[in-house]
C-alpha positions in Angstrom: -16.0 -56.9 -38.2 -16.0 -57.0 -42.3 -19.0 -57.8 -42.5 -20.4 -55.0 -40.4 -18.5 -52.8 -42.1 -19.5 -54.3 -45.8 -23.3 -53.9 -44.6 -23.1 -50.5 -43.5 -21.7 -49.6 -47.1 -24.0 -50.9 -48.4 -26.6 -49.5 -46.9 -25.0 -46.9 -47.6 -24.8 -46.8 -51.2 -28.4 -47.5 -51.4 -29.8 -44.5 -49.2 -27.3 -42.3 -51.5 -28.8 -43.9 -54.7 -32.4 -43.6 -52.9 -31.4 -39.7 -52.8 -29.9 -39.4 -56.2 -33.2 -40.9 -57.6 -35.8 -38.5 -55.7 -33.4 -35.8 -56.4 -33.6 -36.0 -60.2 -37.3 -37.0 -59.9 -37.4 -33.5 -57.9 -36.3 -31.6 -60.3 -37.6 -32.9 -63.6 -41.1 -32.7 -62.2 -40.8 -29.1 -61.2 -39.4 -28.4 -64.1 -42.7 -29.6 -66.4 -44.9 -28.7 -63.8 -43.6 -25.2 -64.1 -43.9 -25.4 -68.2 -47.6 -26.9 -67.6 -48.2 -23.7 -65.4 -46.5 -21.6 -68.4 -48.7 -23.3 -71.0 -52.0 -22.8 -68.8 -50.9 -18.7 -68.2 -50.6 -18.4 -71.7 -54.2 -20.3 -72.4 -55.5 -17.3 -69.7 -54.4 -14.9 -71.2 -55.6 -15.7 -74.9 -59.2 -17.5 -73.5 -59.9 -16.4 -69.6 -63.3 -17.6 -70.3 -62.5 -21.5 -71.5 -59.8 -21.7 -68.7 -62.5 -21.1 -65.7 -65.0 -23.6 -67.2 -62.5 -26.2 -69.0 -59.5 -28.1 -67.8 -57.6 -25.2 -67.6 -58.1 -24.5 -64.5 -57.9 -28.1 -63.4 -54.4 -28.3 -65.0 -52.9 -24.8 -63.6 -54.0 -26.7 -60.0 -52.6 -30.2 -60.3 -49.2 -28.8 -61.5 -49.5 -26.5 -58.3 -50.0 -29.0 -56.4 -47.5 -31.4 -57.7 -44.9 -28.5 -57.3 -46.2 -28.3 -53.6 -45.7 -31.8 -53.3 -42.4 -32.2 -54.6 -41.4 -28.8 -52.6 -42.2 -31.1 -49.5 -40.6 -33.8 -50.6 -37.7 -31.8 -51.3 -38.2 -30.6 -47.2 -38.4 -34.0 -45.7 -35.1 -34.7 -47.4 -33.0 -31.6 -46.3 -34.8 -32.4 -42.9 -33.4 -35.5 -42.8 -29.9 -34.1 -43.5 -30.2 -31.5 -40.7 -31.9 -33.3 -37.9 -29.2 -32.8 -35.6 -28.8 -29.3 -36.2 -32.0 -28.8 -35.0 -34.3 -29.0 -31.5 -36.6 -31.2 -31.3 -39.6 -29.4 -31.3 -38.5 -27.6 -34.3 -38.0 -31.1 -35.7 -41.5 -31.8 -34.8 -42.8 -28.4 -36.4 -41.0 -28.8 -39.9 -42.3 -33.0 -39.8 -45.9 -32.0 -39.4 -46.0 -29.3 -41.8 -43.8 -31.1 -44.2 -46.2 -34.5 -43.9 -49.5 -32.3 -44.4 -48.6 -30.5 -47.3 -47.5 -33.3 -48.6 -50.1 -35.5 -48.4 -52.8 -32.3 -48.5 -51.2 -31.6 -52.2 -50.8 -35.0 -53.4 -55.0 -35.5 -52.3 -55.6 -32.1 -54.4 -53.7 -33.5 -57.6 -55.7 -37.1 -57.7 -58.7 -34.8 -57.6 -57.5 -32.8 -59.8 -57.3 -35.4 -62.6 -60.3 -37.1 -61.9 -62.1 -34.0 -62.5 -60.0 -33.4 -65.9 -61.0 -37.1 -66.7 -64.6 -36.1 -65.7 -64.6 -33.0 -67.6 -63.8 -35.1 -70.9 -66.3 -38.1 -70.0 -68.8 -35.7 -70.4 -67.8 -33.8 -73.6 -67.7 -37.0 -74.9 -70.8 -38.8 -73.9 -73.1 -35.8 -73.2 -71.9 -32.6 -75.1 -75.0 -30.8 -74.8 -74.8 -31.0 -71.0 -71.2 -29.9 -71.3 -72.0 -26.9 -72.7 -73.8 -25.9 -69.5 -71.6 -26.1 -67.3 -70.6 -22.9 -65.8 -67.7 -22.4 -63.3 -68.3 -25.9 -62.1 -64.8 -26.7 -61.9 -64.5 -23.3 -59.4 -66.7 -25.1 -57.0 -65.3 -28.5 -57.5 -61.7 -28.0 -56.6 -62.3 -25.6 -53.7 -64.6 -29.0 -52.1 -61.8 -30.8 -53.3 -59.1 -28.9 -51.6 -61.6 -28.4 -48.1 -61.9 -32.0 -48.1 -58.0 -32.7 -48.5 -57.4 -30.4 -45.7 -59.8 -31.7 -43.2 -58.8 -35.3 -44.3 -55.5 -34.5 -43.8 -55.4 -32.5 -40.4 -54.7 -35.5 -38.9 -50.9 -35.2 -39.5 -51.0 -32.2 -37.8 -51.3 -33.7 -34.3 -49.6 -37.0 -34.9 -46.5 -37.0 -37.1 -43.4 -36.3 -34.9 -39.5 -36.3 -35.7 -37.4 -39.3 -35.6 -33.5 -39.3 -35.3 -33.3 -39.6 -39.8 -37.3 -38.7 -40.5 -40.8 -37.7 -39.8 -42.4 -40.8 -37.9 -46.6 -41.7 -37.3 -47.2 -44.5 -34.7 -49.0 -47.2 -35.5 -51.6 -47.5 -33.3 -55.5 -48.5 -34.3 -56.7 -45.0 -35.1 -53.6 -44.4 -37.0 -53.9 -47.4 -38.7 -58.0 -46.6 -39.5 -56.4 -43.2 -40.7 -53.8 -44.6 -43.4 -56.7 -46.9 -44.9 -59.1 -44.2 -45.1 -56.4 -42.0 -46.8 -55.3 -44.6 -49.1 -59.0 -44.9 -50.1 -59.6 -41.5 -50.5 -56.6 -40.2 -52.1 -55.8 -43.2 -54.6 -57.8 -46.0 -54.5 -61.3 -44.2 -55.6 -59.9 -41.5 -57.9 -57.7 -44.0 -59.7 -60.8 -46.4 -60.5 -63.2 -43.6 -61.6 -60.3 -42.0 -64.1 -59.8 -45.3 -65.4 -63.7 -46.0 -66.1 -64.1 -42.7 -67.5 -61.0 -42.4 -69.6 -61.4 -45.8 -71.0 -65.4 -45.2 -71.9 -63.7 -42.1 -73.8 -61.2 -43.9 -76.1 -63.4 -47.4 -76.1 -66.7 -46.1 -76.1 -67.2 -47.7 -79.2 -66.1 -51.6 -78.7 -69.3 -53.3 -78.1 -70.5 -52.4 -81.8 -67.4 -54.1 -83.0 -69.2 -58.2 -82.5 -72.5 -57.0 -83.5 -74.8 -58.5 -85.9 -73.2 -57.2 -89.6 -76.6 -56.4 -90.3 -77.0 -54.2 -87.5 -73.9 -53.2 -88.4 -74.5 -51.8 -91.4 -78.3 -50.4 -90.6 -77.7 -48.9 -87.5 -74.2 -48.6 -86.0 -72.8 -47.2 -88.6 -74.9 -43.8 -88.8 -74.1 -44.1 -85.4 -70.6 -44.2 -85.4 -71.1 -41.0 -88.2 -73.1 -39.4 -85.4 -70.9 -39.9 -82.4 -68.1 -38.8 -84.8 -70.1 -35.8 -85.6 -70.9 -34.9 -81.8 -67.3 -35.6 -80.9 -65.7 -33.3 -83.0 -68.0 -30.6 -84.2 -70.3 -30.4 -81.2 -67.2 -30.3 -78.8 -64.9 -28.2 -80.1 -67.7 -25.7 -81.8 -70.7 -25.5 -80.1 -68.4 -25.3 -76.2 -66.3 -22.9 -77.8 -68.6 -20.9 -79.1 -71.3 -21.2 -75.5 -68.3 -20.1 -73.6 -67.2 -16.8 -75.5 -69.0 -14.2 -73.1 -71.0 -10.9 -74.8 -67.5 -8.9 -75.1 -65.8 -11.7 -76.6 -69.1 -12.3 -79.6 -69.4 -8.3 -80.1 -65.6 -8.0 -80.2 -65.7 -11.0 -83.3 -69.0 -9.4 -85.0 -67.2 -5.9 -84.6 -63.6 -7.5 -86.5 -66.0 -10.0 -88.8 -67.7 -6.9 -90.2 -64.5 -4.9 -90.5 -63.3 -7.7 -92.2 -66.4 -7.2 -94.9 -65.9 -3.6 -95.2 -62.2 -3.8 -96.2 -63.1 -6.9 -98.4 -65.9 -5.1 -100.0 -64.4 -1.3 -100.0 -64.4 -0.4 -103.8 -68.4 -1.5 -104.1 -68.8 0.9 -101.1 -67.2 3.5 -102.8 -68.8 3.1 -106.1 -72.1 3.3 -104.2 -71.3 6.3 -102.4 -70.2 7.9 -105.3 -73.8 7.5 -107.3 -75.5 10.0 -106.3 -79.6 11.2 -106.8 -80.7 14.4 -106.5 -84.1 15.4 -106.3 -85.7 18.7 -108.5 -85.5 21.4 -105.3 -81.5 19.8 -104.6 -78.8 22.5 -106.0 -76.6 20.5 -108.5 -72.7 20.4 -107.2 -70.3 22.2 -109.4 -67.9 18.8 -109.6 -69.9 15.9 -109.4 -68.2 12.1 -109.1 -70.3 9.8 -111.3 -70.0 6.1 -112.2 -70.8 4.6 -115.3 -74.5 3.7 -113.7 -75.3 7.6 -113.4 -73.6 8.2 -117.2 -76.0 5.3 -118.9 -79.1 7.3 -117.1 -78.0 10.4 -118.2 -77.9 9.3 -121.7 -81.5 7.9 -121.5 -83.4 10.0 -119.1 -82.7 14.0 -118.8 -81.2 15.2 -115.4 -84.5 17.2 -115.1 -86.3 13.9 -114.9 -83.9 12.2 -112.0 -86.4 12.0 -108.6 
């Protein structure tokens, strides 16, 4: 009887440390997620133009999505808590909605990073061609998100309560389903952000056992040159591509401002020299500078053009 009683505390003790543990990993991730979503308003609102064709976009979704996600989480867990406070077909509602946004906006975040690690694979290794993208991330995470969706309606028909929590039966299509899934939501996404973020900080290895020769004829302009595209051709030439017609007349308009309050007094002193021809009445006060005094003394006002 003891022992029953010692393994049912037990148990105990480790569901309520399970809990505590999702709890705080509940709310510390909504907590930065919101900050990330903070961060990427604020980047909007300064740039609208780099956050639809940059990450920024790709950022402001994944932390939607993670907040979706542990929102769910967060649902499955005060489901559990009020199963028998419930019917069972609302038990069978909140389980399939709570597994298929779950699932839906965990799919959406993967995607979501690889196409922030895409995005930065090709700023690195093809900046030219970076610079033409337009909106490509627009159309990218609403396939993304369709796909998730339709990959994931499955839950919708399938998931049903348990007594303590949202059950799928494992059966052969169900089974097909969760390899599928696994596939598609981790497996894939994981090995293409780990080929492309790696070719982004190691993209320069294989010159490192070289002949020293070579080394010193042609890698090393090379390494000048990639060092050149990375950082100049990046954050210049995408920056500059992506500023739209108001944002370039809006900087020429404040850059020659800028000159005419820089240059004011040699603006003045030219407006103040004044030519008159023979026919042109001569003002009774005239403002003159010391060009118009050194011509007086040479050549006769009668003689001015």
């Amino acid at each position: 009887m003891y022992s029953h009683v010692d393994q049912y505390t037990a148990s105990s003790n480790i569901q309520a440390g399970i809990h505590f543990w999702y709890g705080i990993i509940i709310c510390v991730g909504s907590i930065m997620n919101i900050y990330v979503l903070y961060r990427t308003k604020r980047l909007y609102a300064r740039d609208p133009e780099q956050f639809r064709n940059g990450i920024g976009i790709c950022l402001c979704i994944l932390a939607t999505s993670d907040i979706v996600a542990l929102s769910a989480l967060l649902m499955h867990f005060l489901l559990m808590t009020c199963n028998s406070m419930l019917s069972k077909i609302l038990n069978d509602i909140f389980c399939k909605i709570t597994m298929f946004s779950l699932h839906t906006a965990y799919t959406q975040s993967m995607w979501c990073w690889f196409f922030m690690s895409a995005l930065r694979f090709i700023a690195t290794s093809r900046p030219f061609q970076y610079t033409t993208l337009w909106r490509l991330p627009y159309l990218m995470i609403g396939l993304s998100f369709a796909g998730s969706v339709i990959e994931n309606a499955w839950l919708l028909i399938f998931v049903q309560s348990d007594n303590s929590s949202c059950i799928l039966h494992s059966t052969a299509p169900t089974r097909a389903y969760w390899i599928f899934h696994v596939f598609i939501s981790f497996v894939i996404p994981c090995i293409l952000i780990l080929y492309m973020d790696s070719s982004v900080l190691c993209c320069r290895i294989r010159t490192k056992y070289s002949d020293p020769m070579l080394q010193i004829v042609i890698n090393r302009p090379c390494g000048e040159k990639f060092a050149f595209n990375a950082f100049y051709l990046i954050t210049f030439i995408y920056e500059k591509s992506l500023m739209s017609k108001t944002n370039s007349s809006r900087q020429l308009s404040m850059s020659f401002r800028q000159r005419l309050e820089e240059n004011g007094h040699l603006i003045r002193e030219r407006a103040n020299t004044v030519s008159y021809r023979a026919t042109s009445p001569m003002p009774p006060v005239l403002v003159r500078n010391s060009s118009c005094c050194a011509l007086d003394r040479l050549v006769p006002q009668k003689h001015w053009l």
